[in-house]
DSSP file (Angstrom, degrees, kcal/mol; ACC not computed):
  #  RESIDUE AA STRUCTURE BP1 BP2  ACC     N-H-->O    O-->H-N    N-H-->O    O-->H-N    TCO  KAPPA ALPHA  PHI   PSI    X-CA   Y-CA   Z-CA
    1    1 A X              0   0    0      0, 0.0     2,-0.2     0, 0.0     3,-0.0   0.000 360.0 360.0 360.0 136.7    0.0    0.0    0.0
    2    2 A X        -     0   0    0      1,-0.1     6,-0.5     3,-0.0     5,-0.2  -0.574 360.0 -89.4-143.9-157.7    1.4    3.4   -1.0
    3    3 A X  S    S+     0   0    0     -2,-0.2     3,-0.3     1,-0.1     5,-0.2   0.860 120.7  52.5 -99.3 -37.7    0.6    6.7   -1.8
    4    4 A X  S    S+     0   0    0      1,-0.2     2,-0.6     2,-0.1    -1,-0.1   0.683  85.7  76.0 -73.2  -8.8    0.1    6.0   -5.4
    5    5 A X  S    S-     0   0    0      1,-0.1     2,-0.6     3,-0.1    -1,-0.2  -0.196 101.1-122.9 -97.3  48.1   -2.4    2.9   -5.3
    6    6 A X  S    S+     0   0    0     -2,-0.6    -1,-0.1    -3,-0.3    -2,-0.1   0.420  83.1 111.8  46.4   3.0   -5.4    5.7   -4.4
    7    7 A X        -     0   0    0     -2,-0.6    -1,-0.2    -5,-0.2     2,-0.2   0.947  58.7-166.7 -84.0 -28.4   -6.4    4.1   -1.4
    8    8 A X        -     0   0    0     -6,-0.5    -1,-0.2    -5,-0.2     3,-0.2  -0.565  41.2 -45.8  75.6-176.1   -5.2    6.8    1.1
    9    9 A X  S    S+     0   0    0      1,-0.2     2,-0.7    -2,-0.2    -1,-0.2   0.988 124.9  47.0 -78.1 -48.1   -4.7    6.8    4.5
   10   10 A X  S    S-     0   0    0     -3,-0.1     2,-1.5     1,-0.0    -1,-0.2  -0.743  75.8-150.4 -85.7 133.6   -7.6    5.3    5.5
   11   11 A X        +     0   0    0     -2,-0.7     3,-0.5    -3,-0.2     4,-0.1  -0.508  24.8 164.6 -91.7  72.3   -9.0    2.0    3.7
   12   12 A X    >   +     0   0    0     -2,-1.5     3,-4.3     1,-0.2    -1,-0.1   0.403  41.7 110.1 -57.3   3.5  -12.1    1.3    3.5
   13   13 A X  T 3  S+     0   0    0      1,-0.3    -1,-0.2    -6,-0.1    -2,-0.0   0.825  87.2  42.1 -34.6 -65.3  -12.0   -1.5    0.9
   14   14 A X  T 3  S+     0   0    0     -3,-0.5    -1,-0.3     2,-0.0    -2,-0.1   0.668  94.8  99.5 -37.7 -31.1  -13.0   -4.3    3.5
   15   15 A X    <   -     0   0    0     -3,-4.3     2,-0.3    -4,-0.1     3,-0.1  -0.227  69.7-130.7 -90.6 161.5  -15.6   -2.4    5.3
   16   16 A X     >  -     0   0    0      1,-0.1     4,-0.8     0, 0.0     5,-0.3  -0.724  31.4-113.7 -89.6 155.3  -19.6   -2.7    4.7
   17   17 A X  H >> S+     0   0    0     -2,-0.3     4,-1.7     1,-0.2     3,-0.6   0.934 120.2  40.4 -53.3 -35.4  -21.3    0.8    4.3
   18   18 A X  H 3> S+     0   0    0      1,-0.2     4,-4.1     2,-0.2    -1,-0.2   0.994 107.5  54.2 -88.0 -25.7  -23.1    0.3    7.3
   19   19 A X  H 3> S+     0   0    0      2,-0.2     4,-1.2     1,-0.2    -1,-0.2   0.753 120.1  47.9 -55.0 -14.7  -20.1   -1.4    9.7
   20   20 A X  H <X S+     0   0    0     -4,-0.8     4,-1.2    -3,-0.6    -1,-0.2   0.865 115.5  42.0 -94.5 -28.2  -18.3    2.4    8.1
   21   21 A X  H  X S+     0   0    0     -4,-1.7     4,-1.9    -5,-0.3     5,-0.3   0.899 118.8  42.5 -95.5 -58.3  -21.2    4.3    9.0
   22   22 A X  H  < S+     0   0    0     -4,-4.1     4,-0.3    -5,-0.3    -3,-0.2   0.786 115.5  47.5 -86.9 -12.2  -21.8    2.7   12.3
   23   23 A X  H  < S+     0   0    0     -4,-1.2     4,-0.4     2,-0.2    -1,-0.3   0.658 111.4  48.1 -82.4 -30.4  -18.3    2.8   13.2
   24   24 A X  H  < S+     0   0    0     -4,-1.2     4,-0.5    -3,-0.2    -2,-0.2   0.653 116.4  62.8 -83.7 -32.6  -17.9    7.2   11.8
   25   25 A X  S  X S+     0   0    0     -4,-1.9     4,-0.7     1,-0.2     3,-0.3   0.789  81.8  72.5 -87.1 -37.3  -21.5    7.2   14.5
   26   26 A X  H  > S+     0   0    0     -4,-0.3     4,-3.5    -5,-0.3     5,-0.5   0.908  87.5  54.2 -80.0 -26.3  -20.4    6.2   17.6
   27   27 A X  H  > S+     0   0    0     -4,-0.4     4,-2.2     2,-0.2    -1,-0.3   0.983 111.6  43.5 -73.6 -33.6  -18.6    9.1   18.8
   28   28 A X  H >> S+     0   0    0     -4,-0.5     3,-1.2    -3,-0.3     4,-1.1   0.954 111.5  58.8 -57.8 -69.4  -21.2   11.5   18.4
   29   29 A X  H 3X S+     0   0    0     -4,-0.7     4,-4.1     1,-0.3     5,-0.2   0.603 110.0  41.7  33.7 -80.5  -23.5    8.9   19.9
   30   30 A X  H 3X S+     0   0    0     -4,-3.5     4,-1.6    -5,-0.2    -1,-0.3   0.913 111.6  55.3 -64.7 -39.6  -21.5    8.8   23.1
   31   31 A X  H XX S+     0   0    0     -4,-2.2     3,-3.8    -3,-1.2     4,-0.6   0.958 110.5  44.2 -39.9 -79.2  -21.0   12.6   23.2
   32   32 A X  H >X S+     0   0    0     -4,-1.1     4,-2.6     1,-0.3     3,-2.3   0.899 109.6  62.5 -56.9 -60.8  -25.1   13.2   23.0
   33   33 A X  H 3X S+     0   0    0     -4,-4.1     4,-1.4     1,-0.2    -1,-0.3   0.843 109.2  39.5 -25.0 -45.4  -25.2   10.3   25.7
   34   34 A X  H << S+     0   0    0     -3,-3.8    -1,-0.2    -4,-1.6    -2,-0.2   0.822 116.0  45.9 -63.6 -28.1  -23.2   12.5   27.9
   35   35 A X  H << S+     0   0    0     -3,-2.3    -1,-0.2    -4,-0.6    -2,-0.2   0.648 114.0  47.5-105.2 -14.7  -24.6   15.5   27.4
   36   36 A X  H  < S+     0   0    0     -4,-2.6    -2,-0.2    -5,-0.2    -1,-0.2   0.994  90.7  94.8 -77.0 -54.2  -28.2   14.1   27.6
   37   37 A X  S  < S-     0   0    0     -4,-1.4     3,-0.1    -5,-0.3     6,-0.0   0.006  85.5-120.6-120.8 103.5  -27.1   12.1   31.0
   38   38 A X        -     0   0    0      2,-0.1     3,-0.3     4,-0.0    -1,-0.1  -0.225  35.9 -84.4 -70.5-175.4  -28.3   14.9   34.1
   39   39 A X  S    S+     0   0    0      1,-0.2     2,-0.6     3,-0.0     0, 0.0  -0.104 115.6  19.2 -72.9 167.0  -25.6   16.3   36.6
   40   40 A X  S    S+     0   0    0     -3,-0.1     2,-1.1     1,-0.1    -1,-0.2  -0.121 100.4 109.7 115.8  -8.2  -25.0   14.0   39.5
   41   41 A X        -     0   0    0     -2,-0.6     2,-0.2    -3,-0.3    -1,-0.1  -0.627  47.8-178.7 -81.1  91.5  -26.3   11.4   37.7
   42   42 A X              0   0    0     -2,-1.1    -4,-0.0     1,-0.2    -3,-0.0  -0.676 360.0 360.0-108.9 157.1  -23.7    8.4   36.3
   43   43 A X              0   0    0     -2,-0.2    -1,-0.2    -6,-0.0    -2,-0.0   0.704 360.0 360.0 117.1 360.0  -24.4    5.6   34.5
């Protein structure tokens, strides 16, 4: 793998749209969990 064979830095060749998708989702995800999640409250 190089710079010239177009893949880039990341390679998605392997992935399914939605394993790319669900994997590119989860950090906002966890964010809004947090931010939804009241004060004093953990968990």
């Amino acid at each position: 793998m190089g710079v010239m064979d177009g893949s880039g830095y990341f390679d998605y060749r392997d992935m399914s749209p939605n394993e790319m998708f669900r994997n590119r989702d989860m950090g906002p995800l966890k964010l809004k969990a947090v931010v939804e999640t009241p004060l004093g409250k953990k968990g």
